[in-house]
N, C-alpha and C positions, 0 to 999 in steps of 0.2 A: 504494500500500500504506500503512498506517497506522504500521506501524514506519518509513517513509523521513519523510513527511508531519511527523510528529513532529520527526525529529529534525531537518527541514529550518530550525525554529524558531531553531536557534544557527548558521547559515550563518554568518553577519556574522561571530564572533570567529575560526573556522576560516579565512575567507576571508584574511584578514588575513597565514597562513603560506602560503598557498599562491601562491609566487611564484616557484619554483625552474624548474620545466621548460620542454618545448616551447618551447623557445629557441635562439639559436645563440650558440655565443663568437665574438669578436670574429675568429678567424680561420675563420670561416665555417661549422666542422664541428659538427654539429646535435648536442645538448648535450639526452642521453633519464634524465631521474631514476626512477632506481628508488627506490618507498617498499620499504623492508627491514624485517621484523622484529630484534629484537635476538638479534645472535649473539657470538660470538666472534671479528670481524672477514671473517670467509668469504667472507658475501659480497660488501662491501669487494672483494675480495682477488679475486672473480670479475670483478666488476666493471669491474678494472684490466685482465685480463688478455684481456676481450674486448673490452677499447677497443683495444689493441693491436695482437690479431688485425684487429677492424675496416679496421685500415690508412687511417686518416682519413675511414672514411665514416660514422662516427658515436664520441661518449664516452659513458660511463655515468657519473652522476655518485649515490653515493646518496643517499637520505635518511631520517634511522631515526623507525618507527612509535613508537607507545607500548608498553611492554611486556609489558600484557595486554591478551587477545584480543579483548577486550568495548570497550576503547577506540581500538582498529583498526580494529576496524568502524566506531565510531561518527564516529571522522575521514572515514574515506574513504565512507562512505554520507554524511555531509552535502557531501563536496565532491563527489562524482560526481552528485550532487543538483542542484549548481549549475552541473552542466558545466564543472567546473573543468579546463583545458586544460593544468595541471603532472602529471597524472596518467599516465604513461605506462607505467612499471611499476610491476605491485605483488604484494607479496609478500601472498597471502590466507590466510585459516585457511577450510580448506576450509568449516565447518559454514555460514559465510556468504555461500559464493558465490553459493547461489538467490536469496538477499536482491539479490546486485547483478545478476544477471543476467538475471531477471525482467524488471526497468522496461530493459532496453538499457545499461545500465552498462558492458557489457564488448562491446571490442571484437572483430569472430570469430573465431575460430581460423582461420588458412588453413592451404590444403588440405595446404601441406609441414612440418604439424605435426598435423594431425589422427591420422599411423598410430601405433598404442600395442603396437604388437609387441614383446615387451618390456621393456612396465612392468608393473609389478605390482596387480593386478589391483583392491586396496584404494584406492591412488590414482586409476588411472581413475574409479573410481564417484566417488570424491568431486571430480574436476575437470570432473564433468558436471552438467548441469542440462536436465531433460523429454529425456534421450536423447540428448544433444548435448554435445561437448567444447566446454567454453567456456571453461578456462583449462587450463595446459600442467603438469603434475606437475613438481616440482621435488625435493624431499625428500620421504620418507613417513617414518611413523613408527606404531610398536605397541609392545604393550604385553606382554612376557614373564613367565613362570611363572619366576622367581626364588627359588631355594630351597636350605637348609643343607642339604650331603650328607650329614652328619650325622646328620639330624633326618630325612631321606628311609630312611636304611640302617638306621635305630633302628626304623622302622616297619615295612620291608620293603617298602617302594614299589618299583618297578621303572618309573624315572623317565625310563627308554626308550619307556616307553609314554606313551599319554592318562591322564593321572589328572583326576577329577571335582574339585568342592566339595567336594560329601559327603566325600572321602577324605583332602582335607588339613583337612579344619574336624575331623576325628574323629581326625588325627595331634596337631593344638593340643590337643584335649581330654586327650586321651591321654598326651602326653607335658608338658601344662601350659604350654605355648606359646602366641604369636599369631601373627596372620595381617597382614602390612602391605600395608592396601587405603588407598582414599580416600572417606574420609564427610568430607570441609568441605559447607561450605553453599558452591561453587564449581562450576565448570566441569565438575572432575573427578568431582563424582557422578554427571554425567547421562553421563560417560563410562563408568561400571562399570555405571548402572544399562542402559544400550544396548547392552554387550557383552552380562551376563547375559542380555537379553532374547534379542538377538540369537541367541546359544548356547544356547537353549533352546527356537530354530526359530521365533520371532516376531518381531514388531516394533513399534515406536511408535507407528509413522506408516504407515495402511496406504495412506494415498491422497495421498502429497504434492503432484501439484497438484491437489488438491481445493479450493475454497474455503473459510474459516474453518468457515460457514454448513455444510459437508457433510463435514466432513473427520471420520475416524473415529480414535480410537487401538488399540493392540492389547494393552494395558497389562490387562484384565479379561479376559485369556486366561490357558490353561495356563501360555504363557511367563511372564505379567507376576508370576502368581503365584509361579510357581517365582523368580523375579528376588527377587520381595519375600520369599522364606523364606530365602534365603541374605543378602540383607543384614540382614535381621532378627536371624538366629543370630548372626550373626557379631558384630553390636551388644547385641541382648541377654545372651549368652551372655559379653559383657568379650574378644573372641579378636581383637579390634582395637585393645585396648589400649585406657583411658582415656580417652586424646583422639583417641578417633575422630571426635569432631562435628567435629573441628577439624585432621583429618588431610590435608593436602595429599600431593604425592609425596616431598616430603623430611623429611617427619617421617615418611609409612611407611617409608624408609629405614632411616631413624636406628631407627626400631624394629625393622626385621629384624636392626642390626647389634648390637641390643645382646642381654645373656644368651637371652632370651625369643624370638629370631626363630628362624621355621621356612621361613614361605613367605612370597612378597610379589608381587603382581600391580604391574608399574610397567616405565616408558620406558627405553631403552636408556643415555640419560646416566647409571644408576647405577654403571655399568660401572665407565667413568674414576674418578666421581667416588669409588668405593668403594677404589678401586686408588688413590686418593692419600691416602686417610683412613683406611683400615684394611687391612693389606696380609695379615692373620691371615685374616679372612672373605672375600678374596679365593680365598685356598687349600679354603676349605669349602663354597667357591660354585659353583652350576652353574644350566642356566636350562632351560629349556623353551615352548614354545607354550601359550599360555592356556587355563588350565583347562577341561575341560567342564562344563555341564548336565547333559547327560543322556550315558551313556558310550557310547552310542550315536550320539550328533550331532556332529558334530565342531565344535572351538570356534568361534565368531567374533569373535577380537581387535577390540580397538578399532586403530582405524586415526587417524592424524592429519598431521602434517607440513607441509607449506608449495607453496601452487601460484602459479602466475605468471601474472595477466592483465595484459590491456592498456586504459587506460581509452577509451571512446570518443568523447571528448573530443579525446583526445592530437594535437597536430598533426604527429605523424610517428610513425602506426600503423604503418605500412610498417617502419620503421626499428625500432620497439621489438617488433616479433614478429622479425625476426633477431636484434635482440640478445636475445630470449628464447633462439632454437633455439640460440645461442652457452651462453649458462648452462647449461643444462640438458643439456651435452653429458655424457656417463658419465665423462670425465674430469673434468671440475671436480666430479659428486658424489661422484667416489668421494677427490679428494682432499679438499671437504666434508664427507665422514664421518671421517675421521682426524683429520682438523685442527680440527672442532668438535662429530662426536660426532651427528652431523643423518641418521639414514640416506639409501640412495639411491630411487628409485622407478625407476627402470632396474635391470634385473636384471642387465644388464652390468657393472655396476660394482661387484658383490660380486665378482669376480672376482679383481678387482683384488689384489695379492701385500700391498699394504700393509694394505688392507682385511679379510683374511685373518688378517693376524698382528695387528693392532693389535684387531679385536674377532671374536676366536671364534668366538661365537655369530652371527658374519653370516646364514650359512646358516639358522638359526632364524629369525630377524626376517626375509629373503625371505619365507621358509612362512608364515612368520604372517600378512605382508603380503597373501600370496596371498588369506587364509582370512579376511582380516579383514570386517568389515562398518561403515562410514561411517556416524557418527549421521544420525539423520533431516536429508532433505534437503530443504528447504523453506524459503521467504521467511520464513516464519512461524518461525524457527529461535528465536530470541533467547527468543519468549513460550514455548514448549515448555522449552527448557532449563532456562528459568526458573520456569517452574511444576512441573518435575519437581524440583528442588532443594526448592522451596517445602515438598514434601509428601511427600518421602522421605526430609528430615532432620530428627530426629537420628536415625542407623539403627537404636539403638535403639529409636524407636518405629513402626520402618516393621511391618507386622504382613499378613501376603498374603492375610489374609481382608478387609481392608479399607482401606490405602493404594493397591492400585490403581485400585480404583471412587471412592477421595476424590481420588485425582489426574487418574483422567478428569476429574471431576465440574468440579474449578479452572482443569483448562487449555482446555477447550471452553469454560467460560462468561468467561475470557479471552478467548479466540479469538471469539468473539461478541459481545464488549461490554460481557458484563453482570457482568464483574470488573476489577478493575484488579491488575496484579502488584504 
């Protein structure tokens, strides 16, 4: 592939850290590094507790990623490149896993991990690639309709039900309010722009393993337009505040909590973090499943979270697929959602009494989990993502008669050669 080939170019300074794994300490017990995303020690703290369980027939020892998604990738596609043999566990973002799983990257799933009875149903898809579980869900994570009761009860929403775009974009209007989305030129645009689509019964990517050469997007359909008129309002119209071009998920926060918030599409850490910064819009707070499209279709949340492969490299795959089915037990997620706020992708462990009381809305983010739909899944991820940012920001100038045929137009002649991002 051209995206691995590329980045095969800076092997040399990466190889350099990669000296940790597939090794043994000194007292003989086979010593499995998991590459981690950055948390709040979690999973650290799983880590420890199924070396223990282990009972000396292996340690987990971690080691932490970079901590954004794009430099994740770009470590462990140059060391899996090189066959680098420290790679045993790792914590992936799903949108990247066709990228490694494509060339052989990842080691198989066995068969005493393959059944997904369940999980939920958002994860699956995304720890799959061409029909196949190739890494193990670990945490999932979506994205909830967040909203002043307030500002729901002033309009007479009945927030029981599906409410639309249309119906809180005409609540801002109405009552001179915004709406806290994400317009950065980031990650998180191509994650609003792939729910929208998605939730209005289309998709991106109609043929992911297509070849660059044949692949089709779904961007110049009913969906893609309807996607581009609700980021459009939303940005033309000032209902995202100011600094939409420049809105990640914590400055739409900060804008739902301040005078002017009504609704906010965003990830379950606002929860905690709203409950230790503002404990008044706590009390005026309530959430919901992700908006619809059409009120007819039911939504499809963005789905995100954290999966676990195993490199195929690792000199002791055997040992790092158990110490996976140890992680990923419903007990360590569900005390990894208390203790850091990570949902779980086992539906067993919303159950859970602490999980219960420590975040409310569990039962919502399941459903939504269920209903979600995973960005386009393909090798080709990185140039898609990034050609959708290219030419849907700033959403003030996104316009549905003509940003979805310009954003076909850039990411195909990407995908063929005859652009560069």
């Amino acid at each position: 592939m051209r995206t691995l080939r590329r980045t095969v170019a800076g092997l040399s300074a990466v190889a350099l850290a990669a000296t940790l794994g597939a090794c043994s300490a000194d007292d003989g017990v086979p010593t499995l590094t998991w590459y981690i995303n950055p948390d709040d020690g979690g999973q650290a703290e799983i880590a420890a507790s199924c070396t223990e369980a282990a009972n000396g027939a292996y340690r987990i020892e971690t080691s932490l990623l970079p901590r954004d998604a794009a430099s994740q990738r770009e470590q462990l596609a140059r060391r899996l490149a090189a066959s680098d043999r420290s790679l045993d566990i790792m914590s992936l973002d799903p949108p990247f896993i066709p990228e490694l799983a494509e060339p052989g990257f990842l080691a198989p799933v066995p068969d005493t991990l393959q059944d997904t009875d369940g999980i939920v149903q958002g994860a699956v898809q995304s720890a799959s690639w061409n029909g196949e579980l190739v890494t193990v869900p670990f945490w999932a994570n979506t994205q909830l309709l967040w909203y002043r009761e307030s500002v729901a009860e002033a309009a007479g929403l009945d927030m029981s039900q599906p409410v639309t775009w249309d119906q809180i974009i005409q609540v801002a209007e109405d009552q001179d309010k915004q709406i806290g989305v994400q317009g950065a030129l980031a990650e998180s645009l191509t994650v609003w722009i792939n729910a929208l689509v998605a939730s209005a019964g289309g998709q991106i990517l109609e043929d992911p393993e297509a070849s660059p050469d044949e692949m089709q997007l779904g961007l110049e359909t009913d969906a893609g337009r309807a996607a581009a008129d609700i980021i459009g309002r939303i940005g033309s119209e000032g209902l995202g505040g100011s600094g939409l071009p420049t809105a990640d998920e914590n400055a739409s926060m900060n804008l739902f909590q301040g005078d002017s918030g009504s609704f906010m599409v965003n990830w379950p850490f606002v929860w905690p973090a709203m409950q230790a910064s503002d404990p008044e819009i706590v009390d005026d707070l309530g959430w919901a499943v992700y908006p619809r499209v059409d009120a007819a279709t039911p939504a499809a949340p963005p789905v995100g979270g954290i999966n676990l492969g195993v490199g195929a490299y690792s000199e002791n795959t055997d040992l790092a697929w158990r110490a996976v089915e140890c992680i990923v037990q419903p007990e360590n997620q569900a005390q990894y959602f208390v203790t850091n706020g990570n949902p779980p992708s086992n539906t067993a462990a919303y159950d859970d009494p602490q999980v219960q009381e420590q975040f409310p809305m569990a039962d919502t983010i399941r459903e939504s989990l269920d209903l979600g739909a995973p960005r386009p899944q393909t090798p080709y991820y990185n140039e898609i993502s990034i050609g959708l940012q290219r030419t849907w920001h700033p959403p003030t100038a996104v316009n549905p008669d003509a940003t979805p045929e310009t954003s076909t137009d850039f990411i195909l002649a990407v995908l063929r050669g005859e652009r560069l991002l």
